[in-house]
C-alpha positions in Angstrom: 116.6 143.1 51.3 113.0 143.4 50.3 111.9 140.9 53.1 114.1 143.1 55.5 112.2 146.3 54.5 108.7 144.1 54.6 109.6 143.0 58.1 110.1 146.9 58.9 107.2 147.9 57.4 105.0 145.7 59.4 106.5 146.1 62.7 106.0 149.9 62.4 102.4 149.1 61.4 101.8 146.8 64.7 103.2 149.9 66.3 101.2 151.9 65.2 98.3 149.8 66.2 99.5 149.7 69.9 99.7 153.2 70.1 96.1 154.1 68.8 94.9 151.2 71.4 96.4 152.6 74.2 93.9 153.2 77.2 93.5 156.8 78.4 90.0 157.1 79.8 88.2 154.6 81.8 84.7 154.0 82.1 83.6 151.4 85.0 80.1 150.2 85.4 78.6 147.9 87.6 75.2 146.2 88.0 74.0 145.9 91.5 73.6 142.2 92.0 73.0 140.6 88.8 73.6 137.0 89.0 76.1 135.3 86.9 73.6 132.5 85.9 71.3 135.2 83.7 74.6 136.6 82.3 75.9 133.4 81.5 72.5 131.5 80.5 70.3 133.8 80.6 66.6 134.0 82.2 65.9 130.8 84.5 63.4 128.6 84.1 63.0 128.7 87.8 61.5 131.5 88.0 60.0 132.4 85.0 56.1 130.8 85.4 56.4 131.7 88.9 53.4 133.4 89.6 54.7 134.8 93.0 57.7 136.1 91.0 56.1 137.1 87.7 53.0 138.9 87.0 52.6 138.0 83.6 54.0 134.6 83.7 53.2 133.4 80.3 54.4 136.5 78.5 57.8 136.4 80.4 58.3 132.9 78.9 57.4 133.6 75.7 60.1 136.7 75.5 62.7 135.3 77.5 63.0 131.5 77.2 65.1 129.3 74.9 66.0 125.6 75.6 69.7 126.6 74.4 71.2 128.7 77.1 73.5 130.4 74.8 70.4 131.8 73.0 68.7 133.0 76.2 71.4 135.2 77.2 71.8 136.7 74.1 67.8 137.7 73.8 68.6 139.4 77.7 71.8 140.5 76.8 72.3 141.5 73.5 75.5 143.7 73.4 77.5 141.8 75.9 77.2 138.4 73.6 77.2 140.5 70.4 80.4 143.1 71.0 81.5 142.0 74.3 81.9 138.6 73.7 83.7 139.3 70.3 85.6 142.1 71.3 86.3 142.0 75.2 86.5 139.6 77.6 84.0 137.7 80.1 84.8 136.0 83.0 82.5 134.3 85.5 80.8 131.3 83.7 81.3 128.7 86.5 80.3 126.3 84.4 83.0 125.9 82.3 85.7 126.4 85.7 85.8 130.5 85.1 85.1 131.4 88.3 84.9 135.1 90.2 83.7 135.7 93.5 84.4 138.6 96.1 87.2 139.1 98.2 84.8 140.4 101.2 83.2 138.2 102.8 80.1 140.2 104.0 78.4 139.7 100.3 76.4 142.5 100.3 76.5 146.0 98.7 78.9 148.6 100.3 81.5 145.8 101.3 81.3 145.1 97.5 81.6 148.4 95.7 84.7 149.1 98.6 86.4 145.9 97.4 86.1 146.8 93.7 87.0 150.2 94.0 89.6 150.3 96.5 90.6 146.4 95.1 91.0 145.1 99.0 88.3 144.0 101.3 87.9 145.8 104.4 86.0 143.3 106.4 86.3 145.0 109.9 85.9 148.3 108.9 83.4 147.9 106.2 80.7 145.9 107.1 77.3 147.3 106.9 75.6 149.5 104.3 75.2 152.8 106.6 76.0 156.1 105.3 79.7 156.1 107.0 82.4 157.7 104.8 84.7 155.0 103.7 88.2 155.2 105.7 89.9 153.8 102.4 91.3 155.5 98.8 89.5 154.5 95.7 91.1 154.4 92.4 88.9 157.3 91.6 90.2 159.6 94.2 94.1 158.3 93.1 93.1 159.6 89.6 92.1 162.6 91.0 94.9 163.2 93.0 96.5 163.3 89.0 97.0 166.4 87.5 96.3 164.4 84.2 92.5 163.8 85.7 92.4 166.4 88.1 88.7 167.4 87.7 87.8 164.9 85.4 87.0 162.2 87.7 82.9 161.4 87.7 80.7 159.3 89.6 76.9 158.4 88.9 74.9 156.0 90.9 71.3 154.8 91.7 72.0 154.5 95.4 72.1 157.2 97.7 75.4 156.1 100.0 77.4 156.8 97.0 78.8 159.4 98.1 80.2 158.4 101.0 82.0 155.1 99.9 83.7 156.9 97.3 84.4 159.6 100.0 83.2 162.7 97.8 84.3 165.3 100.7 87.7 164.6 101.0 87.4 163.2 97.0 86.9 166.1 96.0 84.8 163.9 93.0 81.7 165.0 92.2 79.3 162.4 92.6 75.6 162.5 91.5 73.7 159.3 93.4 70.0 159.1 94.9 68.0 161.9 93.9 70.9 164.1 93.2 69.9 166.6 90.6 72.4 168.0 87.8 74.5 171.3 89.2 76.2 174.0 87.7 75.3 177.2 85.2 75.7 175.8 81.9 73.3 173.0 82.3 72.3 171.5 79.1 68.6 171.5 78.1 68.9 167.4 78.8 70.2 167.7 82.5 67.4 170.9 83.0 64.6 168.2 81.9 66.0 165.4 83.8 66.5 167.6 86.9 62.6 168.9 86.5 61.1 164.8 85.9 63.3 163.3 88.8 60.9 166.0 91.4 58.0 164.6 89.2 58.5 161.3 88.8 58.1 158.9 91.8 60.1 155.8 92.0 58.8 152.7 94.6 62.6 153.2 96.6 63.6 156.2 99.0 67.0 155.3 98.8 67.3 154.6 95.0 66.1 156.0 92.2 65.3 154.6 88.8 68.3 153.9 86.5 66.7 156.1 83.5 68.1 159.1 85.5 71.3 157.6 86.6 72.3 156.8 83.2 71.1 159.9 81.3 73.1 162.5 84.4 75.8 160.3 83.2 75.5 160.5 79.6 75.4 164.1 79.4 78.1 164.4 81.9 80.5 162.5 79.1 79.4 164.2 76.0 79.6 167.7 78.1 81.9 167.5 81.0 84.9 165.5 78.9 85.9 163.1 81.9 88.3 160.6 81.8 87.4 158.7 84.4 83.7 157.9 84.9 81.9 155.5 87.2 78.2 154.3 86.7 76.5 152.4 89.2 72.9 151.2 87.6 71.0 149.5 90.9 67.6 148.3 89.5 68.5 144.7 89.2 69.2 144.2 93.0 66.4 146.3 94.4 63.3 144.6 91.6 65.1 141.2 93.1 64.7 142.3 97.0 61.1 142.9 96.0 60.5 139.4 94.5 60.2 140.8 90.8 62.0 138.1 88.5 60.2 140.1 85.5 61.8 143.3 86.4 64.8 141.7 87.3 64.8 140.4 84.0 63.7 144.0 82.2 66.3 146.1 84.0 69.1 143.8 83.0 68.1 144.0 79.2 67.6 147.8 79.7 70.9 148.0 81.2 72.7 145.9 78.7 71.1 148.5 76.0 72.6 151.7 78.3 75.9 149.8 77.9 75.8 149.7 74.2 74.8 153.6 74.2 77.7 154.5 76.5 79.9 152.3 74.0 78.6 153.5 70.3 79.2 157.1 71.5 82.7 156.7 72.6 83.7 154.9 69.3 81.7 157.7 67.5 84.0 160.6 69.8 87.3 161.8 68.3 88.3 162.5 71.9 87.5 158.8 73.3 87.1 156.3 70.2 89.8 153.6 70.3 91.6 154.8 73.5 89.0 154.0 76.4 88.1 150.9 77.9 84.9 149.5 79.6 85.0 147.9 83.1 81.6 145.9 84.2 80.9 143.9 86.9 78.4 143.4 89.8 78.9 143.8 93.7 77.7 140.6 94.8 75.9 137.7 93.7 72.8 136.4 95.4 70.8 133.0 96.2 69.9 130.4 93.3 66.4 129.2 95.2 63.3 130.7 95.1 63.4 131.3 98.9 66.9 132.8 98.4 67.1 134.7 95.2 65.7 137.8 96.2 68.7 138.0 98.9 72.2 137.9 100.0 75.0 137.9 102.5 77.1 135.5 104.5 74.1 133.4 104.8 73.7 132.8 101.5 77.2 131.3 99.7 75.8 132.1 96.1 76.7 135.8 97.1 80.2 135.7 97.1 79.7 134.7 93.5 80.4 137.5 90.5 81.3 138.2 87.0 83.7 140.7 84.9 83.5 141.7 81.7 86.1 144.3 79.5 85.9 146.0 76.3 87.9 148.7 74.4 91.4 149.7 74.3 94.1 147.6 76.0 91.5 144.3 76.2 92.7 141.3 74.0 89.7 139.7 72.2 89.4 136.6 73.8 85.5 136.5 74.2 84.0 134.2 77.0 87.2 133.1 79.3 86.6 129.2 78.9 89.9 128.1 81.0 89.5 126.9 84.5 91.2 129.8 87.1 89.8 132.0 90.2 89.4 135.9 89.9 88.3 138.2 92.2 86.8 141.8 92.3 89.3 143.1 94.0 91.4 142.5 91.1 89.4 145.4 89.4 91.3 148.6 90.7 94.8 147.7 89.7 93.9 146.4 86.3 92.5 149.9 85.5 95.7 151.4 86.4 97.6 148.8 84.7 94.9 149.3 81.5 96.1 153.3 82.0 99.9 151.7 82.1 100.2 152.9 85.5 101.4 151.5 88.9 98.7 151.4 91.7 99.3 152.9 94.8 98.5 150.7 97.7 100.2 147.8 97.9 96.9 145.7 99.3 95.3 146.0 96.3 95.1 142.4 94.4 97.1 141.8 91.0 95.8 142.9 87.9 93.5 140.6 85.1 96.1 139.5 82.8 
């Protein structure tokens, strides 16, 4: 009898547990073009004396280099080996068989943030990075299409054509990218500064600004606006690649990976989001391993196709670092947010769900 009632007591504990860990907001983030070798092992010794690459060679080394891999990437990125790799999931270290790559096969940026926001490639339709409105539905504008997250649907991003692959006309999402400036009458005295330094403050890109402003819009968005479905797209690491930078590169990764862990301690410190919101990151492409091919990508370049995904928070088993041998794709991001939210997605060309 007593093992009877012990049995019952536990089984309504574990239910319990379930219940509190069930996903209801979703936050994805992605990092434009961050190569799986830095997340994986961290800064390479390729490129780090490279005096073409690096302007203060010797300094770089000295901050960023370990013999041990596994050490390296945790000085670049210390919250994804720390909490993510304890809590979530990573996948993408090809080194050990985990591999991701992109559906598309166009390997550059719009084709990529399409495939992992729709979770198809569109390779006829999509296939340059002009400011064309994308023909196709993202999960964001299904969500919104909800009453549950009618209006709470958000979008923040670095680059300026933003708004048109997540559609924001017929969307209806609001979606702050380029030099967007924070709208409506009860700004807070955060998004009024931001707004005022973004006209003062001068990046080196037209077409992107600097990821400080992304990710701050954002953050007061969250704590303000209440959405339940947020998108952050930081672009720093792709653009200081196209320019040659491998230091920068290196520094908007690590600043990145320190937004990340902001975003994260201030949903597990929220009534309203702690224990019931999970964490989506990934990148839209890869890009070359060589130094003549590292600052770019595309079909010429086969490193591009390669990716990473990592998961945190509610609904994510803690498996760490994915160590078994298997192929996932980005496309496979879309439907495992709506099977996260315990939902079925709505096109039927989307690929499966992460298990």
């Amino acid at each position: 009898m007593k093992s009877k009632l012990l049995f019952t007591t536990i089984m309504l504990v574990l239910s319990g547990l379930v219940q509190a860990q069930e996903t209801k907001n979703i936050i994805l983030i992605t990092l434009d073009g961050l190569r799986w070798q830095e997340v994986f092992s961290g800064a390479d010794s390729l490129f780090l004396r490279d005096a073409e690459m690096v302007k203060y060679p010797q300094s770089l080394y000295e901050e960023f280099w370990d013999s041990d891999p596994t050490k390296r990437r945790e000085v670049l990125l210390p919250f994804f080996w720390s909490t993510i790799a304890s809590q979530g999931q990573l996948y993408g270290n090809r080194q050990l068989g985990s591999l991701v790559n992109t559906k598309n096969t166009h390997w550059f940026s719009y084709p990529g943030y399409n495939e992992i926001l729709t979770g198809f490639a569109d390779d006829e339709r999509i296939y340059s990075n002009d400011k064309i409105n994308n023909p196709n539905t993202t999960f964001l504008e299904y969500l919104n299409q909800m009453e549950a997250f009618q209006g709470r649907v958000l979008a923040f991003g670095s680059w300026d054509v933003f708004p048109y692959i997540i559609h924001e006309e017929r969307s209806g999402i609001p979606v702050n990218a380029g030099f967007d400036q924070a709208e409506g009458e009860n700004l807070s005295d955060k998004e009024e500064l931001l707004n005022k330094l973004q006209k003062e403050i001068i990046g080196p890109w037209t077409e992107v600004r600097l990821d400080a402003f992304t990710h701050h819009f954002a953050m007061e968005a969250l704590k303000n606006q209440r959405p339940r479905a947020l998108y952050i797209a930081y672009g720093e690491t792709d653009d200081w690649a196209h320019e040659n930078h491998y230091d920068r590169y290196l520094w908007a990764a690590m600043q990145t990976d320190a937004y990340i862990k902001e975003i994260w301690e201030w949903v597990q410190s929220d009534p309203e989001y702690r224990d019931n919101t999970s964490l989506i990151i990934t990148t839209d492409h890869g890009r070359g391993v060589r130094k003549d091919t590292w600052l770019g990508h595309g079909s010429s370049i086969p490193e591009s196709s390669e990716t990473w995904i990592a998961l945190l928070g509610a609904g994510v088993n803690p498996r760490g670092e994915i160590a078994e041998k298997g192929q996932w794709y980005n496309a496979q991001i879309a439907r495992t947010i709506f099977d996260l939210l315990g939902m079925d997605y709505p096109d039927q060309k989307a690929a499966s769900p992460l298990k």
